[in-house]
C-alpha positions in Angstrom: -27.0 -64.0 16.2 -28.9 -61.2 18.5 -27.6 -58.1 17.3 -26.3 -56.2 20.7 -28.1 -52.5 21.1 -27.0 -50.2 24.2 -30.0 -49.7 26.8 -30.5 -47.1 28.4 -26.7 -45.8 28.3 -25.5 -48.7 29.1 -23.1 -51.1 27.1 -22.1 -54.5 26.9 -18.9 -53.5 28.8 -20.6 -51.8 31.1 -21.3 -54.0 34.5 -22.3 -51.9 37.0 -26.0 -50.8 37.5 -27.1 -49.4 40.9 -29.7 -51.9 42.5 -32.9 -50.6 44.8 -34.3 -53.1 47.5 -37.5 -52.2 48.9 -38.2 -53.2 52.4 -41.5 -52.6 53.6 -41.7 -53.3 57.4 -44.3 -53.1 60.4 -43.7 -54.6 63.5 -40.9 -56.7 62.2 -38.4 -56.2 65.4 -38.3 -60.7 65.3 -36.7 -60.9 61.3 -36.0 -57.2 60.0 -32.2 -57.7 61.1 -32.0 -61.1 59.3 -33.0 -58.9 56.7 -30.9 -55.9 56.5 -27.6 -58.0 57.8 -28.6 -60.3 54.5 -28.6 -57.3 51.9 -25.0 -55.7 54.0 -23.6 -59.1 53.3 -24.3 -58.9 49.4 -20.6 -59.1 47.4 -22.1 -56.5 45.2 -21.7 -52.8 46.8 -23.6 -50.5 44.8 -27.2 -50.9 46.4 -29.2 -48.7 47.6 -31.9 -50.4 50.4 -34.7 -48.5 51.1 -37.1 -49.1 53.9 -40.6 -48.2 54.2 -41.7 -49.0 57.7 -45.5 -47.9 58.6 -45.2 -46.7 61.9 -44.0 -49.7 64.0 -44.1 -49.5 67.4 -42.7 -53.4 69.0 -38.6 -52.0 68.1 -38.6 -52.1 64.8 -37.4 -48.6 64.6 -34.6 -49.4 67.3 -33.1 -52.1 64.9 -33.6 -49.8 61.8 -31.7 -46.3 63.7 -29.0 -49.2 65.1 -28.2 -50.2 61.1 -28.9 -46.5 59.7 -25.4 -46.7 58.5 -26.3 -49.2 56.0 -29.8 -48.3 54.8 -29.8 -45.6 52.1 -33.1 -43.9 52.7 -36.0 -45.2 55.4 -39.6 -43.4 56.5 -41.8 -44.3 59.6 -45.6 -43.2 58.6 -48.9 -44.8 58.2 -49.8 -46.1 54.9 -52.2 -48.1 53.0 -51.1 -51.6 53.4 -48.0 -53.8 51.9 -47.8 -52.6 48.5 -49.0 -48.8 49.0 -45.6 -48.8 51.5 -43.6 -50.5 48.1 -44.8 -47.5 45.6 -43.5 -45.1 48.3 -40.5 -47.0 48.1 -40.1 -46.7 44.6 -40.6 -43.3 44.1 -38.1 -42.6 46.0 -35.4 -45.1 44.1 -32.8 -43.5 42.2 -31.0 -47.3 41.3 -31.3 -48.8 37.8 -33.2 -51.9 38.9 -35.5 -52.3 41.5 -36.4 -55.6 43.7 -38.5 -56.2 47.0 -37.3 -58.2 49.9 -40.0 -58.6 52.7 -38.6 -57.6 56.2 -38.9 -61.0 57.8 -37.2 -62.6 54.2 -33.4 -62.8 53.4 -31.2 -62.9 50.6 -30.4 -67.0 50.1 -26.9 -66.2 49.5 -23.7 -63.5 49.5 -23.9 -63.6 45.3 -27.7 -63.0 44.8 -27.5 -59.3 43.8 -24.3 -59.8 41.6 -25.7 -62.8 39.6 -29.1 -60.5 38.7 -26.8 -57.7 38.1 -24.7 -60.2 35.4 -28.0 -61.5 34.2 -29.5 -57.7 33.2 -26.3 -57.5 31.6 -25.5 -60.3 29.9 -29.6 -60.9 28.0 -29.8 -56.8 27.8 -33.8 -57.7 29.4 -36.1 -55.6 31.0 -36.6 -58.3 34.4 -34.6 -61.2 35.9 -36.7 -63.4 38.1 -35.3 -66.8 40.0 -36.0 -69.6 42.4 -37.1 -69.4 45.8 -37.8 -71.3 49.1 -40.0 -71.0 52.2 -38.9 -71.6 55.6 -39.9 -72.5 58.9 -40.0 -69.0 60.7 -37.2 -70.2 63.5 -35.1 -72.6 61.8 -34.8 -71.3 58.5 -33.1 -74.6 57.6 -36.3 -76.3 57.3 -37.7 -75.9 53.8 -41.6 -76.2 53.7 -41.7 -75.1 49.9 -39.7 -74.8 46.7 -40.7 -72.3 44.1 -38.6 -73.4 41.5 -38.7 -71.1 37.8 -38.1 -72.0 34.7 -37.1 -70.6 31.2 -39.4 -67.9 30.5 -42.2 -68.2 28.0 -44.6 -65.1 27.8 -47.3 -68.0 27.1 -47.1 -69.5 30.0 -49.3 -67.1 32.0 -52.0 -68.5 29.8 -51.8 -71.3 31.9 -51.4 -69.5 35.8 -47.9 -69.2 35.8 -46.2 -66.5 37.3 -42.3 -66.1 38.2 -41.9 -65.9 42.2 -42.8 -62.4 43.1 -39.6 -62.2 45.5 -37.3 -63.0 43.4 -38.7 -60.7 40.7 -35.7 -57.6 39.5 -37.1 -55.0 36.9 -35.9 -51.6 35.4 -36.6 -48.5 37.1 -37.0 -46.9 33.2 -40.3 -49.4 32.7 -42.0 -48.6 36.0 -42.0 -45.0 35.2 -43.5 -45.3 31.9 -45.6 -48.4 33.2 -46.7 -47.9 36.5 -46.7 -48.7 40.1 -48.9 -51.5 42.3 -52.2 -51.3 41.7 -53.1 -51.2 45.2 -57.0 -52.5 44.6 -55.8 -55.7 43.5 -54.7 -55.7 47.7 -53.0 -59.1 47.6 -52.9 -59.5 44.1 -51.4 -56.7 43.3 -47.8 -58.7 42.8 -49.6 -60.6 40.4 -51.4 -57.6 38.4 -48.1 -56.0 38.6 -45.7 -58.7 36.6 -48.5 -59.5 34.8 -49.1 -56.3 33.3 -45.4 -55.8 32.8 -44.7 -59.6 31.2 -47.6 -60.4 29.3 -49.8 -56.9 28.4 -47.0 -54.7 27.7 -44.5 -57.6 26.5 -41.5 -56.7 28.9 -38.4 -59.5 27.6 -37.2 -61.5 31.0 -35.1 -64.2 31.7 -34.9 -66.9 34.0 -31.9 -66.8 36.5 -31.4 -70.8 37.5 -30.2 -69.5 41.4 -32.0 -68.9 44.8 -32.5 -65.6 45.4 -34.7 -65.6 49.0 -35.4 -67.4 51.6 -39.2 -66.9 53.0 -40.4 -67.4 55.8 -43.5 -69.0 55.6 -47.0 -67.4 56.2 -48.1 -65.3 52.9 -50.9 -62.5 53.2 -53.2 -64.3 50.4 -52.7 -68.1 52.3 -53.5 -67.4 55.8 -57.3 -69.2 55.5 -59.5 -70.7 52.8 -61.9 -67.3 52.4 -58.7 -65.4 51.9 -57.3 -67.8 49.4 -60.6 -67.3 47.7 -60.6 -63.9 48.0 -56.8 -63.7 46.1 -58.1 -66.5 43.9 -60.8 -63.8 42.3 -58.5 -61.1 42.3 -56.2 -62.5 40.3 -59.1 -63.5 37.8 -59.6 -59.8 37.6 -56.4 -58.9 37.2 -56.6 -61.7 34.1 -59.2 -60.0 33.0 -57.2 -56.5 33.2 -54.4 -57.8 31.1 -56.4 -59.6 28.8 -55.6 -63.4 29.6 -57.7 -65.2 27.5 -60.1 -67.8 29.6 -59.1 -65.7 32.9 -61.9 -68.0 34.7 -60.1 -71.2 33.6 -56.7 -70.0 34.3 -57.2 -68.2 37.8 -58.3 -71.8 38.7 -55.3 -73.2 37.3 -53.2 -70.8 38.9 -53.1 -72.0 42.4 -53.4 -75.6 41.7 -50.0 -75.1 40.2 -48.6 -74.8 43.9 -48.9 -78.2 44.2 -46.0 -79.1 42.2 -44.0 -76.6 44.7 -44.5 -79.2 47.4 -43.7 -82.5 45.1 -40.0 -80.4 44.3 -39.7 -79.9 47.8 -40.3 -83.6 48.7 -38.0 -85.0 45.7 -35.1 -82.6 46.2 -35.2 -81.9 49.5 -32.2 -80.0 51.0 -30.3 -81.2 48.3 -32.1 -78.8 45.9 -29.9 -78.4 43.0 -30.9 -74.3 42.4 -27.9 -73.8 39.6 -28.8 -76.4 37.4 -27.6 -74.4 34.2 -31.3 -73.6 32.2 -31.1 -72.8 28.2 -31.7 -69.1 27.8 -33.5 -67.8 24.9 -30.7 -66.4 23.7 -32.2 -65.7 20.0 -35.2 -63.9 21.7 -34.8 -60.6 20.3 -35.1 -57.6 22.6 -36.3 -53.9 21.9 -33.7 -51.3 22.8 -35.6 -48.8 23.8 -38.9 -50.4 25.5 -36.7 -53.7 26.9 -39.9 -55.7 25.1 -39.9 -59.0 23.4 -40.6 -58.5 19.6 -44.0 -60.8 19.2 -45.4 -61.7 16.2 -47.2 -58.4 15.6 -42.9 -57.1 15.1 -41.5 -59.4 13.0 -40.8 -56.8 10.3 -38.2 -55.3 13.1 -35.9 -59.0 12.8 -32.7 -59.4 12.7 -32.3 -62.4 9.9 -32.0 -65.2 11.7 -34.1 -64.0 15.1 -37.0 -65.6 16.1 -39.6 -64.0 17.9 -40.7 -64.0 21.7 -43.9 -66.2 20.7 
């Protein structure tokens, strides 16, 4: 059995966390309502949505004064690009847990934030990440891509894995002893940034078997082949940062493993089955106090009985 520590002042009793979502917008008037109307509609009440807009000028500022109601803290200023606008963001966070949600993106469904909220609480973890799908821009019914997770395995960034960035929840606590984007990474940085969290500094996370955004299709890092080869060598770099053995081999690896996106999408379909119950590493133990997985370099810290993070 996983001996149960409190985190952070928190208990196993003790549900409620306050949850940040970043929304970093610029010239977004077309989705940014889909956006905000999808976090109002969350079951789960105590969020706090910030949104980080960098100087819009098509009515995106119109939409964000009509729903000021129901957004907790918003700027309008020039910035640095996509993830200089999310550190801004988080700096100014007071919630427990902190998640991003692109301003043409939505939340899949009214349970989302709830079900990540249960999922901190119930595997006492340092991130929850899930499933996710892209969509055709206009008829967000059509799924063009499935990013389906799975159980989490530290080891698997070895071999280009990496959870879906927007469906990626972690502590406020670790990004202030951890840091922020790395913003030279440009669209890499998501990658740097769970990478350095997950597999350098050894953050525990579990797999939450649920969609958690739909995306509308059209990613910075997939727009053309140079930029794809462009992302492909930052993310070799950031391998290199958080020492990945055989970066070169596994930033190769990395974006063939898209592929298999498209064969889920194919086979499932709209009849996706996203809360197919997954095994959680329930004997995983987790460090109260830095929310890491105990590796092999900690077994004298066990529990008998525990087995380590591997």
């Amino acid at each position: 059995m996983v001996k149960i520590y409190p985190i952070d002042g928190w208990t196993q009793n003790k549900l409620s966390m306050k949850v940040t979502i970043i929304t970093v917008a610029f010239n977004s008037a077309a989705y940014l309502e889909d956006c905000i109307q999808s976090v109002i509609g969350q079951r789960y009440h105590d969020i706090e949505h910030i949104i980080v807009d960098g100087g819009s000028t098509d009515g995106t500022l119109d939409i964000i004064n009509q729903y000021e109601g129901n957004i907790a803290r918003w700027i309008s200023e020039k910035d640095s690009g996509m993830y200089d606008a999310i550190n801004k963001g988080m700096k100014m966070a007071t919630g427990d847990v902190i998640g991003i949600l692109n301003s043409d993106d939505m939340l899949a469904t009214c349970d989302v934030i709830s079900s990540i909220v249960n999922s901190f609480n119930r595997y006492k973890v340092g991130a929850v990440y899930g499933d996710i799908i892209y969509v055709h821009p206009v008829n967000t019914a059509t799924i063009h891509r499935v990013w389906k997770g799975d159980e989490y395995n530290r080891q698997k960034f070895e071999y280009g894995w990496m959870p879906a960035h927007p469906s990626f929840y972690i502590r406020k606590s670790l990004i202030e002893k951890c840091g922020y984007y790395e913003t030279h990474f440009f669209t890499a940085a998501d990658y740097e940034f769970m990478t350095r969290y997950l597999y350098y500094h050894r953050v525990a996370a579990v797999y939450l078997p649920k969609l958690i955004v739909k995306m509308r299709v059209g990613g910075m890092s997939n727009k053309s082949i140079a930029r794809r080869l462009r992302a492909n060598r930052r993310d070799y770099l950031a391998m290199k940062k958080n020492a990945i053995p055989y970066a070169l081999i596994v930033s190769i690896l990395k974006p063939l493993r898209k592929l298999l996106q498209y064969r889920t999408k194919a086979i499932h379909s709209f009849s996706f089955k996203f809360n197919k119950p997954v095994k959680q590493p329930l004997f995983t133990p987790v460090n109260p106090v830095t929310h890491r997985s105990i590796g092999k370099y900690d077994s004298a810290n066990l529990e008998p009985g525990m087995k380590t993070a591997g």
